[in-house]
N, CA and C atoms as an extended XYZ file, in Angstrom:
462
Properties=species:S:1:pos:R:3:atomname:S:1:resname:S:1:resid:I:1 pbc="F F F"
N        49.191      -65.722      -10.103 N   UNK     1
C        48.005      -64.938      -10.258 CA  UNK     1
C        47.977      -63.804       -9.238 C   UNK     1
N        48.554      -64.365       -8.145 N   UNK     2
C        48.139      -62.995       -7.179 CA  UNK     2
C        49.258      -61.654       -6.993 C   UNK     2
N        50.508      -62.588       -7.924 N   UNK     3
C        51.827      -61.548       -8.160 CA  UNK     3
C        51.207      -60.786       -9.747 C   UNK     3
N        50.390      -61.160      -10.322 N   UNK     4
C        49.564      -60.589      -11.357 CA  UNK     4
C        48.691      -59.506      -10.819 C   UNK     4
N        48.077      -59.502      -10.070 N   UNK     5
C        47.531      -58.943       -9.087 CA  UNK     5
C        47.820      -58.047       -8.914 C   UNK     5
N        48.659      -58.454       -8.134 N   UNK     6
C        49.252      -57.114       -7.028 CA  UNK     6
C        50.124      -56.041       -8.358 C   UNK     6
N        50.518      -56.874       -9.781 N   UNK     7
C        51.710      -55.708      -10.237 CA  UNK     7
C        50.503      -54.929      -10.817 C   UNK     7
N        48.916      -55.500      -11.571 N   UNK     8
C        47.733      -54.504      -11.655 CA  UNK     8
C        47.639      -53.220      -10.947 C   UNK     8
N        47.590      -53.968       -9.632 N   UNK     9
C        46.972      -52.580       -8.464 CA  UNK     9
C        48.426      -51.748       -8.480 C   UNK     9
N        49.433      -51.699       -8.562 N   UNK    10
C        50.638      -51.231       -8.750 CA  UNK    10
C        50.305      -50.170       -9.370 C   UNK    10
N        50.833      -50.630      -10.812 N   UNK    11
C        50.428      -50.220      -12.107 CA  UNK    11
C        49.328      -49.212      -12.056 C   UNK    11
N        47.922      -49.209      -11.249 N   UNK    12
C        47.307      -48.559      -11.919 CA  UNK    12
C        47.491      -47.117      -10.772 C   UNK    12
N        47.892      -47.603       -9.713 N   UNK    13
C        48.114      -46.358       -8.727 CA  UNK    13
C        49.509      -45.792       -9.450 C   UNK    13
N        50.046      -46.276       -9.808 N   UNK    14
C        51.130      -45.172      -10.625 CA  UNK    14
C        50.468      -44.673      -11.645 C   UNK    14
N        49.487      -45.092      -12.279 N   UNK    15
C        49.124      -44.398      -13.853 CA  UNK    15
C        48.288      -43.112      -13.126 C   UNK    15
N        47.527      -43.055      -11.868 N   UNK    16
C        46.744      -42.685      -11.215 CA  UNK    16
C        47.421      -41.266      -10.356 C   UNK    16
N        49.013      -41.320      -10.374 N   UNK    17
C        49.721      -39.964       -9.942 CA  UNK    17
C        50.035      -39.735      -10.804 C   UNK    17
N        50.374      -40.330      -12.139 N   UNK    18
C        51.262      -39.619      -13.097 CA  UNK    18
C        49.972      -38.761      -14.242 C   UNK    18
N        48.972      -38.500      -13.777 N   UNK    19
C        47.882      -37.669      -14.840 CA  UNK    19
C        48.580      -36.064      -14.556 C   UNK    19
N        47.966      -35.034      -15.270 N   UNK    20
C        47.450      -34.038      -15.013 CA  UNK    20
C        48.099      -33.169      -13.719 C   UNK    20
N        48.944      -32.466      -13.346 N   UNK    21
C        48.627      -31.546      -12.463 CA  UNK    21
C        47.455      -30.729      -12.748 C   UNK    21
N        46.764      -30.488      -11.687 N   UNK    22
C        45.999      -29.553      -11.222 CA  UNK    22
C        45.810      -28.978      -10.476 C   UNK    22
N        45.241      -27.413      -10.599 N   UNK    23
C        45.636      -26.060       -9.799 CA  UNK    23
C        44.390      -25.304       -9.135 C   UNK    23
N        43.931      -25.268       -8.306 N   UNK    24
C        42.564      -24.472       -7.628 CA  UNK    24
C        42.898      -23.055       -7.701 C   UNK    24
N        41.833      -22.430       -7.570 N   UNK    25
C        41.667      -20.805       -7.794 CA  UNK    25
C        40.178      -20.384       -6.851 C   UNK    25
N        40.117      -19.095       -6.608 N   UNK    26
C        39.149      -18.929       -5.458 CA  UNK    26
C        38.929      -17.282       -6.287 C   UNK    26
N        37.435      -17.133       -5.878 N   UNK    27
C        36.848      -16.161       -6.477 CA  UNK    27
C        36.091      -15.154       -5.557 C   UNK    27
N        35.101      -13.973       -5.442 N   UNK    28
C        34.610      -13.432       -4.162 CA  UNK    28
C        33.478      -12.694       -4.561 C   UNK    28
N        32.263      -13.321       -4.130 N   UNK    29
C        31.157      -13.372       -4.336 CA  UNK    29
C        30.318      -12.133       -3.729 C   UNK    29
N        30.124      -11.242       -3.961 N   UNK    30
C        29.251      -10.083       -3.197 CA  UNK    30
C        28.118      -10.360       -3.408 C   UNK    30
N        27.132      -10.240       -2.128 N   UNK    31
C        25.896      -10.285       -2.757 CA  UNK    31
C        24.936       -9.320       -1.937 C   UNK    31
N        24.259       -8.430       -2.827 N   UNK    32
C        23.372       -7.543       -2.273 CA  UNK    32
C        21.884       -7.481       -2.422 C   UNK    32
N        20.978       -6.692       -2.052 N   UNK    33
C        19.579       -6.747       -2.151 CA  UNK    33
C        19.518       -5.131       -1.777 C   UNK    33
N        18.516       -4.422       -2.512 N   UNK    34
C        17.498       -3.455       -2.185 CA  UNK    34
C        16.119       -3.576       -0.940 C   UNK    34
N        16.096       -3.017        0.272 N   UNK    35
C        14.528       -3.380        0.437 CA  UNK    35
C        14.184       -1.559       -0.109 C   UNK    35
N        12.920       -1.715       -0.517 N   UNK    36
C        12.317       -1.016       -1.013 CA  UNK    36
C        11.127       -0.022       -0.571 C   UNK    36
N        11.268        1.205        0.269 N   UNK    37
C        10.344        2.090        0.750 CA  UNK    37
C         9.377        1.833        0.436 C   UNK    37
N         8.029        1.366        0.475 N   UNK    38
C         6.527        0.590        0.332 CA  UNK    38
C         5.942        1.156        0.772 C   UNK    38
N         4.892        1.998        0.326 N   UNK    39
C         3.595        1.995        1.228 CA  UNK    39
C         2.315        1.355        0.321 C   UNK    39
N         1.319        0.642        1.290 N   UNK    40
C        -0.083       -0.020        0.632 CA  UNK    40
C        -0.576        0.324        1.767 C   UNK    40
N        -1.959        0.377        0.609 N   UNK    41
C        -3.551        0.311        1.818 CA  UNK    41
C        -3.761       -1.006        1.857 C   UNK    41
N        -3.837       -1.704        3.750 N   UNK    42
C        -3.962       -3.280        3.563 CA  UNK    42
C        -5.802       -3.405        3.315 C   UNK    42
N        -6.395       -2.678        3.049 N   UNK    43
C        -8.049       -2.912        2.417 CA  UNK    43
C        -7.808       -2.045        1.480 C   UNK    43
N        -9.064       -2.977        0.765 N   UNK    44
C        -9.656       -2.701       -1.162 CA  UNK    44
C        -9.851       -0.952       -1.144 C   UNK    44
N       -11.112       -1.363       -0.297 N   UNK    45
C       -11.917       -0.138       -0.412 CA  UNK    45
C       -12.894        0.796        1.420 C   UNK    45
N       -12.825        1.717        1.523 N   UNK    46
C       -13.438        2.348        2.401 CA  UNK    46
C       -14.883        3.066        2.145 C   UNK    46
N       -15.922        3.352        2.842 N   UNK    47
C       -16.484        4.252        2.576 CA  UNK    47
C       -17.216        5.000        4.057 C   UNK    47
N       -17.233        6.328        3.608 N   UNK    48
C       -17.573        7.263        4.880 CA  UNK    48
C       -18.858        7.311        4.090 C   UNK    48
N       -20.016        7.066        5.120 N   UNK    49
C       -21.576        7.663        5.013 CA  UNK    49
C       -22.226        8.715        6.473 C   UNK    49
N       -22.598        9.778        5.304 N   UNK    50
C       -23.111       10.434        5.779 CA  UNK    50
C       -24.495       10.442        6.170 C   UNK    50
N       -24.905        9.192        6.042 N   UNK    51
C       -26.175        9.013        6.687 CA  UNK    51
C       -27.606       10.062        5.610 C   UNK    51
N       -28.802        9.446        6.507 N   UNK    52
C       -30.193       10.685        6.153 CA  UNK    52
C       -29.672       12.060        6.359 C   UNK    52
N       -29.791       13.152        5.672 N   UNK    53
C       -29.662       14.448        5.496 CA  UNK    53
C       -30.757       15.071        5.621 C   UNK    53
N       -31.355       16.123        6.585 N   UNK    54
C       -32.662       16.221        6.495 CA  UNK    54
C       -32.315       17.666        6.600 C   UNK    54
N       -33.261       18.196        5.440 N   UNK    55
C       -33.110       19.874        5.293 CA  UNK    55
C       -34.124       20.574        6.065 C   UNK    55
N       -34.706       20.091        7.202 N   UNK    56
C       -35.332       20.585        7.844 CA  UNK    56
C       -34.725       21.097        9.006 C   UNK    56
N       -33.668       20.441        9.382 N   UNK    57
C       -32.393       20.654       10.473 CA  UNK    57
C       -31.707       21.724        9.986 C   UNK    57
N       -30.872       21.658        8.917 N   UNK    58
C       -30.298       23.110        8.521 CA  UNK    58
C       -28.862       22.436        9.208 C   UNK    58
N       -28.628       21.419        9.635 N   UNK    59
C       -27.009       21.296       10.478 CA  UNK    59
C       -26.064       21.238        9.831 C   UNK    59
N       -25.077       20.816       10.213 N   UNK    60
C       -23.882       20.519        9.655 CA  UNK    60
C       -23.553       19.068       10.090 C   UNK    60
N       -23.078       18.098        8.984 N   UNK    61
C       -23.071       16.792        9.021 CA  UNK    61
C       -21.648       16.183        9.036 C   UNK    61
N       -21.469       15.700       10.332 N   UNK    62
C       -19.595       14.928        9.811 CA  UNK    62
C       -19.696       13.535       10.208 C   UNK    62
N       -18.665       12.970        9.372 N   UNK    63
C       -18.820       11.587        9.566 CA  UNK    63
C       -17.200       11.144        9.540 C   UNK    63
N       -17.142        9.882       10.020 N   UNK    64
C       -15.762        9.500       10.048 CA  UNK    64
C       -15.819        7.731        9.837 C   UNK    64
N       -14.614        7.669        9.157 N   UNK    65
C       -14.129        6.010        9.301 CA  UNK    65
C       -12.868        6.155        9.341 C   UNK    65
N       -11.991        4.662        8.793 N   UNK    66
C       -10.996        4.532        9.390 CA  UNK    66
C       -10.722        3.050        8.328 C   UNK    66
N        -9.214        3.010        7.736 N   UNK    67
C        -8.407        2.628        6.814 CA  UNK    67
C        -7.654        1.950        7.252 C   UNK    67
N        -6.465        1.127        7.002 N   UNK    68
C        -5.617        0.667        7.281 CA  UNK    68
C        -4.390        0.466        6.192 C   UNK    68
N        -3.444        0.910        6.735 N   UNK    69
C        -2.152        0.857        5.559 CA  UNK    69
C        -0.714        0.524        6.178 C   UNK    69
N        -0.047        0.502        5.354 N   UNK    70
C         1.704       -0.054        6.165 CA  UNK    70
C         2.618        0.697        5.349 C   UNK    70
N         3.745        1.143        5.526 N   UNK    71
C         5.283        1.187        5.314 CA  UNK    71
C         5.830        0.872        5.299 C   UNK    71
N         7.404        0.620        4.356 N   UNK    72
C         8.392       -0.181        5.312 CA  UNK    72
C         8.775        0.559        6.224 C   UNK    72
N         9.124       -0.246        7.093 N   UNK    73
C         9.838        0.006        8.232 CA  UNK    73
C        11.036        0.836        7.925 C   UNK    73
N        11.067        2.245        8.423 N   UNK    74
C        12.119        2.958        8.216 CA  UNK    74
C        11.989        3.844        7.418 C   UNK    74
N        10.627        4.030        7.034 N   UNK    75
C        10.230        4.609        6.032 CA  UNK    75
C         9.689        6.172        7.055 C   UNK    75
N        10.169        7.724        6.687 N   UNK    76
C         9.752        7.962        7.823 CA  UNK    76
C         8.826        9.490        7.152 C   UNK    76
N         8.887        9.116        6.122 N   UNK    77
C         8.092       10.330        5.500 CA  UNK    77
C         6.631        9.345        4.692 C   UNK    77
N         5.449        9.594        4.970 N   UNK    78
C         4.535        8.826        4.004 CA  UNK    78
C         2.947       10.026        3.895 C   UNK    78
N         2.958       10.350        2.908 N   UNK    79
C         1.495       11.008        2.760 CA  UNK    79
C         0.983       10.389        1.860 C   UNK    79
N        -0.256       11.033        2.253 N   UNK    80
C        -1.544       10.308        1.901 CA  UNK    80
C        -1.862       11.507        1.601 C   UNK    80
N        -2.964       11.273       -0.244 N   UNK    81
C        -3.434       12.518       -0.347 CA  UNK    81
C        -4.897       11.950       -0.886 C   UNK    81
N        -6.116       12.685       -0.753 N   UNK    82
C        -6.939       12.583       -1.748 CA  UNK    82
C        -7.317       12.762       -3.094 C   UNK    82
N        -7.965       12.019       -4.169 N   UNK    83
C        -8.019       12.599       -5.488 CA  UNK    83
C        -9.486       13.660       -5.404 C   UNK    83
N        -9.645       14.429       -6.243 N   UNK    84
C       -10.709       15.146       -6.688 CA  UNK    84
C       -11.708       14.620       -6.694 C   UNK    84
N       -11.983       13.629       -6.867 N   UNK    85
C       -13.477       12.817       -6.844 CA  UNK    85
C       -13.815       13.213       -8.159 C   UNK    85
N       -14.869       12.183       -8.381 N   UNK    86
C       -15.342       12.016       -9.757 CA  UNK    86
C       -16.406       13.646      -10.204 C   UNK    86
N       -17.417       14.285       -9.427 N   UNK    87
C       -17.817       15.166       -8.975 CA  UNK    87
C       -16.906       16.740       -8.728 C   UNK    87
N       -15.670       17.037       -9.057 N   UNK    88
C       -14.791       17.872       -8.546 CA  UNK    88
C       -15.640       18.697       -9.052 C   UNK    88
N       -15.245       20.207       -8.776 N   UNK    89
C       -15.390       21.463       -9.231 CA  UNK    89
C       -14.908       22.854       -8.824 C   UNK    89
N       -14.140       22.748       -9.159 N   UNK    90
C       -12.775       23.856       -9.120 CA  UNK    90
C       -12.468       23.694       -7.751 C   UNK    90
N       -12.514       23.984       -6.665 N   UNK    91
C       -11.560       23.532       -5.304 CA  UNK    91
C       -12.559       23.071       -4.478 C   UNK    91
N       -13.692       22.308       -5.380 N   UNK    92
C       -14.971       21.332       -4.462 CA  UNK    92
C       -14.959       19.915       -4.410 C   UNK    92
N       -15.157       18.826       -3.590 N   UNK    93
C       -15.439       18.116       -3.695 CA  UNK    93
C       -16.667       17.670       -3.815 C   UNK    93
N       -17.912       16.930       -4.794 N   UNK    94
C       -19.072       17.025       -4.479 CA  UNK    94
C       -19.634       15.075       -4.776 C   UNK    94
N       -20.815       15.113       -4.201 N   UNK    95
C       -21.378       14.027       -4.302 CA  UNK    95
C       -22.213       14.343       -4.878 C   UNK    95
N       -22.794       13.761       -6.122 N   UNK    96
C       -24.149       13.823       -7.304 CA  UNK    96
C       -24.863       13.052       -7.120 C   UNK    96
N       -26.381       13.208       -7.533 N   UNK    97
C       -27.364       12.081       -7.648 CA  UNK    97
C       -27.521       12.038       -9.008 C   UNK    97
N       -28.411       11.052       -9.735 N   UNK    98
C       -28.722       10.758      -10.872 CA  UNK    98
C       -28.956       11.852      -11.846 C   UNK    98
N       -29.745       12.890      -11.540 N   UNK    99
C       -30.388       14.053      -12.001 CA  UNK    99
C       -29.249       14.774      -12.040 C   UNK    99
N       -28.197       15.104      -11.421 N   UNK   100
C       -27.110       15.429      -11.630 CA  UNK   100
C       -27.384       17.094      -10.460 C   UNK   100
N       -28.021       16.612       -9.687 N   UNK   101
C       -27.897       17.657       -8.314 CA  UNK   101
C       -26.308       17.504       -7.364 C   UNK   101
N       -25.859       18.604       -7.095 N   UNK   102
C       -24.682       17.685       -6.033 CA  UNK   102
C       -24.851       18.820       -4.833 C   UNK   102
N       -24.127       18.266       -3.784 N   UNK   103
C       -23.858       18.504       -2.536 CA  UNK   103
C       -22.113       18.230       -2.453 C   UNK   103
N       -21.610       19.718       -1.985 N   UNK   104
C       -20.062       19.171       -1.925 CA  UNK   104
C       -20.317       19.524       -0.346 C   UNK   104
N       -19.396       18.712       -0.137 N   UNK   105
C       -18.284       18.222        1.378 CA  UNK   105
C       -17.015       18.108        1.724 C   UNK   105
N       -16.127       18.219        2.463 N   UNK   106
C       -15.069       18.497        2.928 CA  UNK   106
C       -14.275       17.031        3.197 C   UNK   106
N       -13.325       16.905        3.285 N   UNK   107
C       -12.565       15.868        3.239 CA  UNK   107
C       -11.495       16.124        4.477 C   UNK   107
N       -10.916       15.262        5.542 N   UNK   108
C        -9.846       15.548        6.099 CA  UNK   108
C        -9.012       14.243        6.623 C   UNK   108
N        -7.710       14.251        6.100 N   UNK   109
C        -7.160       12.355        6.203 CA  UNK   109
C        -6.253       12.793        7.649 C   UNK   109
N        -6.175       12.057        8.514 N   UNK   110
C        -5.170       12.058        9.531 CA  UNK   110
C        -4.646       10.713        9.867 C   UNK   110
N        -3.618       10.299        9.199 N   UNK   111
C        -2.800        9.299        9.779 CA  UNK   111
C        -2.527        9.547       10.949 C   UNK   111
N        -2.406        8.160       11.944 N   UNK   112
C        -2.188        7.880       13.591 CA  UNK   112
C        -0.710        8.066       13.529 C   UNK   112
N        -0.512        8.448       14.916 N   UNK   113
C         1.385        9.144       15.026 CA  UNK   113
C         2.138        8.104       15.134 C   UNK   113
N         1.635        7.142       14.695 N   UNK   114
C         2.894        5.436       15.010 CA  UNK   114
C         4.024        5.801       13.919 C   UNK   114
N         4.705        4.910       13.771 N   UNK   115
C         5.764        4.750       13.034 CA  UNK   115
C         5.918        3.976       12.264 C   UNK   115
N         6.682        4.098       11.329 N   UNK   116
C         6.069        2.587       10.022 CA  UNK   116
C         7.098        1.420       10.501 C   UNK   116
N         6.573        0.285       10.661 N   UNK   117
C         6.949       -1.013       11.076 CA  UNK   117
C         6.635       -2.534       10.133 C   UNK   117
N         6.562       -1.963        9.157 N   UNK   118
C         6.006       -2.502        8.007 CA  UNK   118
C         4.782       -3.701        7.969 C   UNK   118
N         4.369       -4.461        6.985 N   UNK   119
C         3.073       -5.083        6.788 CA  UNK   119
C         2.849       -5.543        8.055 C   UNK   119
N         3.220       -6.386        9.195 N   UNK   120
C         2.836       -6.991       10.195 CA  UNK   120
C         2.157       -6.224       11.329 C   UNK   120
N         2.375       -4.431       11.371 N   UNK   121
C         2.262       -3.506       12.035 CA  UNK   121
C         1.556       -2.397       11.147 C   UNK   121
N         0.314       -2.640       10.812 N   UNK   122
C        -0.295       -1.657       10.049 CA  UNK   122
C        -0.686       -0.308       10.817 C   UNK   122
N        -0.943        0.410       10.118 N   UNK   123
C        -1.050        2.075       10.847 CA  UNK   123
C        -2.700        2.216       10.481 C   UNK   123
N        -3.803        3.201       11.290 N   UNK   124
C        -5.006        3.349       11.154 CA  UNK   124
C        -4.837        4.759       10.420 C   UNK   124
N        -5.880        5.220        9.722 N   UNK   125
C        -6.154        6.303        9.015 CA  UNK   125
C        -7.137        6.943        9.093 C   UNK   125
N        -7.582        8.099        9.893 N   UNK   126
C        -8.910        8.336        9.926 CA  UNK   126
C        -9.118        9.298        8.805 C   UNK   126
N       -10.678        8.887        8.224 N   UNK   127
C       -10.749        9.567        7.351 CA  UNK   127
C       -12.436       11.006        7.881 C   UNK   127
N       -12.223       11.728        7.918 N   UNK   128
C       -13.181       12.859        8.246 CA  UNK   128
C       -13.938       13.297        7.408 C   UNK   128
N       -15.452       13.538        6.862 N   UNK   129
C       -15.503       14.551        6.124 CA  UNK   129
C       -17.087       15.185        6.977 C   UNK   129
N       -17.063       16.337        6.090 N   UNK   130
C       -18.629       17.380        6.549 CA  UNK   130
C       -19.324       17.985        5.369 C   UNK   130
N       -20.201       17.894        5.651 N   UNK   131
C       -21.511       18.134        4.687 CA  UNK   131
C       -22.155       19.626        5.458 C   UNK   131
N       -21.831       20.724        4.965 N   UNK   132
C       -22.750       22.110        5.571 CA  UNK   132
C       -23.997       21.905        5.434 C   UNK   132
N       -24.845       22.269        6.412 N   UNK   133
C       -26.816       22.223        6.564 CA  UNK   133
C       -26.548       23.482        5.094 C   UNK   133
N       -26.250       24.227        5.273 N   UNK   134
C       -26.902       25.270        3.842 CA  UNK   134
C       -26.236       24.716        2.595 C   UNK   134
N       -25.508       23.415        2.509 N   UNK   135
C       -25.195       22.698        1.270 CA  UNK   135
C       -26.090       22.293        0.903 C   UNK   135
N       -26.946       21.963        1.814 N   UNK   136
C       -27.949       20.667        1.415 CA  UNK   136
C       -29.454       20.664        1.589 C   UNK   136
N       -29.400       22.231        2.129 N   UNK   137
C       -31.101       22.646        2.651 CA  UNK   137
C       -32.037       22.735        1.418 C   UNK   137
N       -31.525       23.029        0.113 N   UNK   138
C       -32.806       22.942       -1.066 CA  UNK   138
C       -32.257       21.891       -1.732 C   UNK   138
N       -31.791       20.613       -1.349 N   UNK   139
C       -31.611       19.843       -2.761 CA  UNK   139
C       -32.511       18.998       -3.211 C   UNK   139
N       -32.621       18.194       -4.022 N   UNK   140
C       -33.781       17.545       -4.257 CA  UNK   140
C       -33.237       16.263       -3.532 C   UNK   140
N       -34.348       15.463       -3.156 N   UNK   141
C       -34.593       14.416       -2.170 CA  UNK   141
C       -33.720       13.222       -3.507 C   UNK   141
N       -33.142       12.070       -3.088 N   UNK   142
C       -32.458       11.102       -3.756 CA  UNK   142
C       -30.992       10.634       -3.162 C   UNK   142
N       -30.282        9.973       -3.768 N   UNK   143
C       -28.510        9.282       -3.605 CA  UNK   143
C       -27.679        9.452       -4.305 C   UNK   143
N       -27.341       10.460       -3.034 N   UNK   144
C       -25.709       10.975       -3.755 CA  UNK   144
C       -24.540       10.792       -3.198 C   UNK   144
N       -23.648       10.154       -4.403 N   UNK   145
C       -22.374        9.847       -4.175 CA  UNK   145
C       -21.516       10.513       -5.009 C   UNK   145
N       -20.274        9.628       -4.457 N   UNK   146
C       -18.843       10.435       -5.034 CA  UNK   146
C       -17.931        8.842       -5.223 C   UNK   146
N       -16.534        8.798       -4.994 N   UNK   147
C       -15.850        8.407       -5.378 CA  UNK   147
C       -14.534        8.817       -5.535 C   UNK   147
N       -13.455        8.694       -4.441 N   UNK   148
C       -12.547        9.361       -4.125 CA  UNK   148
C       -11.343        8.363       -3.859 C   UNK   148
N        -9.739        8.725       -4.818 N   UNK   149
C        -8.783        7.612       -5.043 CA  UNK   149
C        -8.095        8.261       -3.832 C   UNK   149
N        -7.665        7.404       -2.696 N   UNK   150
C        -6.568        7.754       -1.888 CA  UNK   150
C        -5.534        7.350       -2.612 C   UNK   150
N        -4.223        8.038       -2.170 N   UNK   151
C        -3.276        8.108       -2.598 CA  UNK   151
C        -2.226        7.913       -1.532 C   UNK   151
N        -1.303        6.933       -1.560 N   UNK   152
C        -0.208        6.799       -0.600 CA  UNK   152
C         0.977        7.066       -1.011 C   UNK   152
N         2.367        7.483       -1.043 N   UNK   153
C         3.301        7.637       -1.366 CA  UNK   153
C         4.739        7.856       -0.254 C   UNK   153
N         5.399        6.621       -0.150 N   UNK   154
C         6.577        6.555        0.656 CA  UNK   154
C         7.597        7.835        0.438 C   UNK   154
């Protein structure tokens, strides 16, 4: 039995070299990625108020806020432009009230001199605008707005 045995285990390690040659082969894998020049505003929405307007002053009204947006990193050209506002009129920007009175105002965007360092390192945006006292010295009393798309582009 155990010379039975042993001629098994024999037997099957010879059946076990005598299969198949077989041959390996090797192949070369490149692998690449795009990152992609990005710019976003990291908030929804902004708004600059110009506060009570009182046409008894006759002044001139400016107001300012401030945005937040990113680049990629390396990105070294990025403007920002304003749209026309809902209110435009030929090279005006204006804010309307219900009655359909408007008051136009001036707009001015100045991105901060940082450098784009992408989402983790956002950049501030100030946004400027002015309201002239003789824009606004006869208008009728009420709330007027506008509505204005910033625009970013890497």
């Amino acid at each position: 039995m155990k010379k039975c045995l042993a001629l098994a285990m024999v037997f099957g390690l010879v059946l076990g070299f005598a299969g198949t040659v077989k041959a390996g082969d090797s192949n070369t894998l490149t692998v690449s990625a795009i990152v992609t020049g990005t710019c976003k505003f990291s908030s929804g929405s902004s708004s600059l108020d110009f506060g009570a307007l009182d046409p008894a002053s006759g002044s001139d009204v400016t107001a300012s806020t401030t945005t937040n947006f990113w680049c990629t990193k390396g990105v070294t050209t990025d403007v920002i432009t304003p749209g026309q506002g809902l209110h435009w009129s030929g090279s005006v920007r204006q804010m309307s009230e219900p009655n359909g009175e408007v008051i136009p105002y001036g707009l001015v965007l100045t991105p901060d001199g940082n450098t784009n360092q992408g989402p983790t390192l956002p950049r501030t945006l100030t946004i400027s605008g002015t309201v002239l006292g003789a824009d606004y010295f006869s208008k009728r009393a009420g709330n007027y707005s506008d509505t204005v798309t910033l625009t970013i582009i890497p």
